[in-house]
C-alpha positions as CSV (number, residue, x, y, z in Angstrom):
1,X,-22.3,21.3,-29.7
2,X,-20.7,17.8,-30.9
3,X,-17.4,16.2,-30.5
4,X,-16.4,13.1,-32.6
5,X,-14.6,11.0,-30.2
6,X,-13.8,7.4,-29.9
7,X,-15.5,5.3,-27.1
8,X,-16.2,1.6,-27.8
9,X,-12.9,1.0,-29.0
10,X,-11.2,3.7,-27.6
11,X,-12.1,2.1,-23.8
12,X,-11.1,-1.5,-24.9
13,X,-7.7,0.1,-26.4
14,X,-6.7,2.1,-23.1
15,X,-8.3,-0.7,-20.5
16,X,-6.2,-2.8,-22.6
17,X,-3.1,-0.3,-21.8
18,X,-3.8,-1.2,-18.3
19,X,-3.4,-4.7,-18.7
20,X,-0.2,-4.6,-20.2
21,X,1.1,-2.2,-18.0
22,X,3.1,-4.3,-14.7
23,X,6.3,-4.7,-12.9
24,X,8.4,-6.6,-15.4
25,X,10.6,-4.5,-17.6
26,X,9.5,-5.0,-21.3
27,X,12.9,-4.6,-22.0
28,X,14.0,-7.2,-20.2
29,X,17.1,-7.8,-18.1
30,X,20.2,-5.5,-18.6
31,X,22.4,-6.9,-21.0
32,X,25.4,-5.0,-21.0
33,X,28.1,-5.8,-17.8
34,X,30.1,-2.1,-17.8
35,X,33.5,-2.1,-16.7
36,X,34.9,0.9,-18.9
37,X,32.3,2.9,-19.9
38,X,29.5,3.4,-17.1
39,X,28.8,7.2,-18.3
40,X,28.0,5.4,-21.4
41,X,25.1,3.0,-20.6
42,X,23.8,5.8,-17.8
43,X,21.0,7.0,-20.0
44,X,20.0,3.3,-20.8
45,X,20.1,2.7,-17.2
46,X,18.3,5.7,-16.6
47,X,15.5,4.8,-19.1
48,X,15.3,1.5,-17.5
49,X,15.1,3.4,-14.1
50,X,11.7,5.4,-15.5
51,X,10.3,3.0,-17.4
52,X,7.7,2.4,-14.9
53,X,7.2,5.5,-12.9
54,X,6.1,7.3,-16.4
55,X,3.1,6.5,-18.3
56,X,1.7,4.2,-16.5
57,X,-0.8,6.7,-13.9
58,X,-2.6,7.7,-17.5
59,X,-3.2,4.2,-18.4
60,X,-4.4,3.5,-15.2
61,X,-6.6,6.2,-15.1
62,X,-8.3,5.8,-18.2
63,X,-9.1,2.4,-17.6
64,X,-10.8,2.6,-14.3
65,X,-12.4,5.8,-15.6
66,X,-13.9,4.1,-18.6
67,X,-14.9,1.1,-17.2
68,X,-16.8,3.4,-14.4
69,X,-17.9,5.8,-16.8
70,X,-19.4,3.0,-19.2
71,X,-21.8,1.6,-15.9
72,X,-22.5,4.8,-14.9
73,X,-23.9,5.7,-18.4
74,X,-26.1,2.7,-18.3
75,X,-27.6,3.2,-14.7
76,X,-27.5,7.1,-14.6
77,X,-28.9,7.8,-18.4
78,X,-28.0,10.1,-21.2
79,X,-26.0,13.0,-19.4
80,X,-23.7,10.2,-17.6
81,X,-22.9,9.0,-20.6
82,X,-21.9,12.3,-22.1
83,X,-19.6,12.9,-19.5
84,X,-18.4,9.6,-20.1
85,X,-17.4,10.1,-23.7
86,X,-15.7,13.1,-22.9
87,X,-13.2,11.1,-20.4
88,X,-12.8,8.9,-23.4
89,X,-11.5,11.6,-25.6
90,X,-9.4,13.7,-22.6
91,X,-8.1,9.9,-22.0
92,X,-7.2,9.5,-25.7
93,X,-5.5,12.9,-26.0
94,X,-3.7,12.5,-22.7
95,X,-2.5,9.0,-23.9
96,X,-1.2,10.2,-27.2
97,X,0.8,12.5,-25.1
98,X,2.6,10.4,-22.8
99,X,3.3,7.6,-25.6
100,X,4.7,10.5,-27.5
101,X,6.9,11.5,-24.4
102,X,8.2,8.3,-23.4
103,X,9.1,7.8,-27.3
104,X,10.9,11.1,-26.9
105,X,12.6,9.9,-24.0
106,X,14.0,6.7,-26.0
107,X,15.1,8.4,-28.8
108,X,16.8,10.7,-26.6
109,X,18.3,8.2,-24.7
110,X,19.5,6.2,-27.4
111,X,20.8,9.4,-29.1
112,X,23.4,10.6,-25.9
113,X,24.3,6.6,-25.6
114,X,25.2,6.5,-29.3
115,X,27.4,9.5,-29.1
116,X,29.3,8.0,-25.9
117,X,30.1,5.2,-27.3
118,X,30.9,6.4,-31.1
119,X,33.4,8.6,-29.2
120,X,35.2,6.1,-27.0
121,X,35.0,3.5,-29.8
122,X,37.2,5.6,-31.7
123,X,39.5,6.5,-28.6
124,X,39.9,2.5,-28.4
125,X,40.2,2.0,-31.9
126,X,43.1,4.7,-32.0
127,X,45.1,3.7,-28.9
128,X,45.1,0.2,-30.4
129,X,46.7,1.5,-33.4
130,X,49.2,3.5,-31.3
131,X,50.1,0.2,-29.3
132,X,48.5,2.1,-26.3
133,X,46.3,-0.9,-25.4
134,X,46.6,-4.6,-26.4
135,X,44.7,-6.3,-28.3
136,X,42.6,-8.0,-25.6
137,X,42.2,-5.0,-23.8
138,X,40.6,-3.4,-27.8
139,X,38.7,-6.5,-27.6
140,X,37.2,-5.9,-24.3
141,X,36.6,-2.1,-24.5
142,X,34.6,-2.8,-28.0
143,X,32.6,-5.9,-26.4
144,X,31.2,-3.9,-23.9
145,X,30.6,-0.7,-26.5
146,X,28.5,-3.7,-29.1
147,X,26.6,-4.7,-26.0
148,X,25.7,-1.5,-25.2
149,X,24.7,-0.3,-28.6
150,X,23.2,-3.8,-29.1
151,X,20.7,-3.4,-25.7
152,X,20.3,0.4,-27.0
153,X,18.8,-1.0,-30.3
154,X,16.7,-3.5,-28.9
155,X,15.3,-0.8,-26.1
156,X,14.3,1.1,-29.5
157,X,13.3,-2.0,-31.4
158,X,10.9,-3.2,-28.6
159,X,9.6,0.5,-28.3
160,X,9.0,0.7,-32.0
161,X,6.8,-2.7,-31.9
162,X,5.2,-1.9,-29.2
163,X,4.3,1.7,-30.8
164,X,3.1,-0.3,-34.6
165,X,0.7,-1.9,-32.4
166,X,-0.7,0.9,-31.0
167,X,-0.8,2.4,-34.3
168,X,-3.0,-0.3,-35.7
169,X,-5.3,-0.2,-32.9
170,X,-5.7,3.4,-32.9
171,X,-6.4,3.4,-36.4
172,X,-9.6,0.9,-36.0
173,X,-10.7,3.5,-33.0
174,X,-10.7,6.2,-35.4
175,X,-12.6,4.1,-37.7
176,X,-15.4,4.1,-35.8
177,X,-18.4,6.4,-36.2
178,X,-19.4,7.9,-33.2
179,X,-20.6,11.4,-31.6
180,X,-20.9,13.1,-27.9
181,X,-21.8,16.1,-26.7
182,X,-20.4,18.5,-24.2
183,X,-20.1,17.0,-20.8
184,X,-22.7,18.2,-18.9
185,X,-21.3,17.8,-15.5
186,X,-18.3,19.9,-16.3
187,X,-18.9,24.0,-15.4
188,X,-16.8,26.6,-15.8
189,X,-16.6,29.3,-13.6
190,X,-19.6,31.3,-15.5
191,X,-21.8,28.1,-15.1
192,X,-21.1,27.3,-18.5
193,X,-20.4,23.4,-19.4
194,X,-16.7,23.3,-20.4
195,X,-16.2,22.0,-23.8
196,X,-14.8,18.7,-24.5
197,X,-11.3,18.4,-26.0
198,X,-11.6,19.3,-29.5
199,X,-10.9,17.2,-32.5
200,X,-8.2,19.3,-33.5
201,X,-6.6,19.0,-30.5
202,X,-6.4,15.1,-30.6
203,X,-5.4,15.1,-34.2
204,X,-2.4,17.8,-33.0
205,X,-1.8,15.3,-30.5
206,X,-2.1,12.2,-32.8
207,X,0.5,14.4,-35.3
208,X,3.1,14.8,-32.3
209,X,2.6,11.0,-31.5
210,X,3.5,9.8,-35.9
211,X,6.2,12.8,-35.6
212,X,7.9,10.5,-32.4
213,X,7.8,7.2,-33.9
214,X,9.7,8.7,-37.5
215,X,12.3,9.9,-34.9
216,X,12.4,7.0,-32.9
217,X,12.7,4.4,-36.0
218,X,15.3,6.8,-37.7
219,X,17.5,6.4,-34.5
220,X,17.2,2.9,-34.4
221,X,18.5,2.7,-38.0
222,X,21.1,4.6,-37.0
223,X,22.7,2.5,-34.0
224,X,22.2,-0.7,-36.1
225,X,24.4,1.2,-39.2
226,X,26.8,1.9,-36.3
227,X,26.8,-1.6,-35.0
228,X,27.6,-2.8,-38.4
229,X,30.1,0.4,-39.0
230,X,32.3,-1.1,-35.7
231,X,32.7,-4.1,-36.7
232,X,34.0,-3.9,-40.1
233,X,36.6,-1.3,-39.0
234,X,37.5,-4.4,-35.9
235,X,37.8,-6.8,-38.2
236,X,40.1,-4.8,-40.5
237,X,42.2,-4.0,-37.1
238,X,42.2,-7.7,-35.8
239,X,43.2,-9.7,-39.0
């Protein structure tokens, strides 16, 4: 039996994962200094916090197994290379999957940040107009609430890129025209091979993956519309 999957490109796209992948954040340094609202920017610091501890093990993994697969299927022949192909495709579906999680994760994030600091912009905003705070003190709390809604957006902004990237690249891997068959190293417990992931299973996986980057643009959208929501409503407070 035969499995599309996607190898020559496919092994460039995940060893290049792997190269991208280090210590650095992508999102860079933390932007926002909290003095009122630390429960706020906790599930930015929190995403910060994971951002390399997930994800990364399935790049990794991928990589070095294709590289290794791809000289083992020149030295050891046909069968080696089967099994090879398969770890492509298991590598492509488990990739999907964890791109789609750590999207989920962002959007998330970005979601419980919003509603923080939607809810104490309007507690500022409304002590203000009681004469409860003074101005500098409204001017303080809402610098800190745009900063964090401005780091939130570009956490989702850099995520999004990074994600139209991908989507280019996976869409020349799927381009390609390519076939393998079951692994032949891989037995079940009847002495059976094990079939290689199917290509329904990817294209559930690739669904999930289009499904997470809608949500994560749409929330995106929707801290930059609060961004620009704030400050009108300041600079009708402040004239």
């Amino acid at each position: 039996m035969q499995h599309r999957v996607f190898l020559p490109g496919l092994a460039l796209l995940l060893a290049g994962s792997l190269l991208l992948t280090g210590c650095a954040s992508q999102y860079g340094a933390q932007k926002t200094k909290v003095n009122y609202y630390p429960q706020c920017y906790q599930p930015v610091a929190q995403l910060r916090q994971d951002e390399n501890s997930t994800g990364t093990s399935t790049a990794v993994g991928a990589a070095v197994g294709g590289v290794s697969g791809a000289v083992a299927g020149n030295i050891y022949g046909k069968s080696q290379a089967r099994d090879r192909d398969a770890a492509y495709l298991q590598a492509y579906s488990r990739q999907l999957g964890s791109e789609a999680a750590s999207m989920n994760r962002a959007t998330a994030a970005a979601k419980v940040a919003a509603k923080c600091y939607d809810e104490q912009f309007q507690l500022a905003a409304n002590q203000f107009k009681a004469g409860q705070i003074t101005r500098l003190d409204f001017q303080d709390r809402y610098n800190e609430i745009r900063s964090g809604l401005e780091e939130t957006s570009f956490i989702l902004n850099s995520t999004a890129t990074t994600m139209a990237q991908k989507d280019s690249e996976y869409q020349r891997a799927l381009a390609e025209q390519y076939t393998a068959a079951e692994p032949a190293s891989a037995k079940r417990a009847t002495g059976r091979p094990a079939p290689a992931p199917s290509q329904s299973n990817v294209t559930a996986q690739a669904e999930q993956w289009k499904t997470s980057r809608e949500e994560l643009e749409s929330t995106r959208q929707d801290v930059d519309s609060r961004l620009n929501a704030y400050q009108q409503t300041v600079d009708n407070l402040l004239i």
